[in-house]
VOMAR-274175 format. One record per residue (C-alpha): y negated, x negated, z. Coordinates in steps of 0.2 Angstrom, whole numbers, padded with zeros to 4 digits, always signed. Last residue first. Layout:
BEGIN
YXZ;...
// end
This chain:
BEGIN
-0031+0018+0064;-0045+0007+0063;-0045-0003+0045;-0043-0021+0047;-0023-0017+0045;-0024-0013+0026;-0025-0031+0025;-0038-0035+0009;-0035-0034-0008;-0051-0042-0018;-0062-0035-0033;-0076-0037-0046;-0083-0030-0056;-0103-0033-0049;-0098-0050-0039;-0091-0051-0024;-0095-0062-0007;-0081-0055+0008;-0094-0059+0024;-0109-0054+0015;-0102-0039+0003;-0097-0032+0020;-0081-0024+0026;-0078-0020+0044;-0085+0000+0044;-0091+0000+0023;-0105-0012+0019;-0115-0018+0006;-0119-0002-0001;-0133-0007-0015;-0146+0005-0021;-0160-0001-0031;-0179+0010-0035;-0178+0020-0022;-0195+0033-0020;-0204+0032-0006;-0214+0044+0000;-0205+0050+0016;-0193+0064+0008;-0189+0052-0008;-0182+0038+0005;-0171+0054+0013;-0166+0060-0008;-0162+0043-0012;-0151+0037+0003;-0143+0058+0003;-0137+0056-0016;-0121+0069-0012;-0120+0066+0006;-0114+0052+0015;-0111+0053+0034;-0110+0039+0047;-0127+0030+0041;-0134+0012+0041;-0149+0011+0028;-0156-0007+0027;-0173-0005+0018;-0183-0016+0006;-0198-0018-0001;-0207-0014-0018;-0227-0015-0021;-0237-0005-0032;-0251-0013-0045;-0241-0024-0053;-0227-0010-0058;-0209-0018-0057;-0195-0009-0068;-0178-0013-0059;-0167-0026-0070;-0155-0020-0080;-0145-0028-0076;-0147-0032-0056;-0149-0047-0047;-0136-0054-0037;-0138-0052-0018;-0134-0067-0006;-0154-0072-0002;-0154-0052+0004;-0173-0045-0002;-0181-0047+0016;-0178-0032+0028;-0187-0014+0035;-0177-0006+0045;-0168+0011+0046;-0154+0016+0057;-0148+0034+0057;-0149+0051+0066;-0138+0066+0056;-0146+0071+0041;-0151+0089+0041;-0144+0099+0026;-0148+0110+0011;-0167+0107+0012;-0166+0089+0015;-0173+0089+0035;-0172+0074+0041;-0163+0069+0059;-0173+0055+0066;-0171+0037+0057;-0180+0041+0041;-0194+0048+0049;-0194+0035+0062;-0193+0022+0047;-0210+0032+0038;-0219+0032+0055;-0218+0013+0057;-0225+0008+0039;-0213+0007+0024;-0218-0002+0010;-0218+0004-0007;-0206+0009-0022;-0190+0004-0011;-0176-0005-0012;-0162+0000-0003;-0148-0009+0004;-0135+0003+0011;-0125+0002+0027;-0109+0011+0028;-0102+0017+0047;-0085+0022+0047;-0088+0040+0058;-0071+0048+0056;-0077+0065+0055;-0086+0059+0041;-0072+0058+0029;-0070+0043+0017;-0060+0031+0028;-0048+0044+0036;-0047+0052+0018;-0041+0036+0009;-0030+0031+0023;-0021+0049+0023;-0019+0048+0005;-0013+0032+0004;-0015+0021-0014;-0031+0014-0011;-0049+0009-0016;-0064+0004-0004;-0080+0005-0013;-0095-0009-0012;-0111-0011-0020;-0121-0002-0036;-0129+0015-0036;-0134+0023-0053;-0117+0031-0058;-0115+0037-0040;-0107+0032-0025;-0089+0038-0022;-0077+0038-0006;-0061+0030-0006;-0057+0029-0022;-0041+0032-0029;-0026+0020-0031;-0011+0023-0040;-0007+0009-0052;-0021-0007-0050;-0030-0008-0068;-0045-0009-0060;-0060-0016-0071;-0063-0004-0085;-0053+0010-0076;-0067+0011-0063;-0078+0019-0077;-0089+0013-0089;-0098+0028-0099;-0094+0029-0119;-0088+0046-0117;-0080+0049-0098;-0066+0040-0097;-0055+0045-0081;-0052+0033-0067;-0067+0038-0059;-0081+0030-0050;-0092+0030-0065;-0103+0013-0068;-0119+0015-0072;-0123-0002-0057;-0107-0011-0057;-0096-0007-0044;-0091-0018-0030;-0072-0018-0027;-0061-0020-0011;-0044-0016-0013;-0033-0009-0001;-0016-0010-0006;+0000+0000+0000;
// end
């Protein structure tokens, strides 16, 4: 029973499925019966835990069991103290209220790789960045909470799923590593 660790390629699919002329998962993993453990969308990048048990792949991917992911956002602005409170009390996103989070403001991460395309830059507006930790993950809930305090996401890279992090096991976009299912809490 693998556990593979990938990190999509930003406009990739996370299916198994093609899809048109889109990329998906099936262009780089060609592992039999895995599934994804969790999704991100086509315009997210970062890591995504893929495996073969059922039982894993739902205990990792549900909320109930509260694996904690953190996101790196780049932002179009810079966050002042109120905008991180907002984002770190519960948010009102019209279908749901996000549960409390951490939110603070970082440095661009020396050990990310840049992104192709590249983000589009405006001289006259500044970017920053935003580690995101959260034990839920809604349908597009980074971008729409960042959206609801002004500031729009430009990149989105989950670096982290619970003890797995892009830092500590370095890949690059498309690529992949088994790890021991035993890392995982039971």
């Amino acid at each position: 029973m693998p556990l593979i660790l990938f990190n999509k390629p930003f406009q990739v699919l996370c299916q198994f499925s093609s899809q048109d002329d889109r990329e998906t998962l099936a262009d780089y993993l060609s592992i039999p019966g895995i599934y994804p453990a969790g999704r991100l969308d086509a315009d997210s990048e970062g890591l995504m835990l893929l495996t073969d048990d059922g039982a894993l792949q739902h205990k990792i991917a549900h909320p109930d069991h509260k694996e904690a992911k953190i996101y790196l956002v780049q932002v179009d602005g810079v966050p002042d103290a109120a905008a991180l409170a907002r984002l770190q009390a519960p948010l009102d996103l019209g279908d749901f209220v996000t549960k409390p989070c951490r939110a603070v403001r970082i440095a661009e991460p020396a050990w990310l790789w840049p992104r192709n395309p590249p983000i589009r830059t405006r001289q006259d507006k500044p970017t920053s960045w935003i580690a995101i930790t959260l034990e839920e993950g809604k349908n597009r809930q980074v971008r729409r909470m960042t959206a609801a305090v002004g500031l729009p996401t430009l990149r989105l890279v989950r670096s982290s799923i619970g003890p797995f992090s892009l830092q500590t096991h370095p890949l690059m976009p498309g690529e992949f590593a088994e790890v021991p299912v035993s890392a995982v809490k039971r």
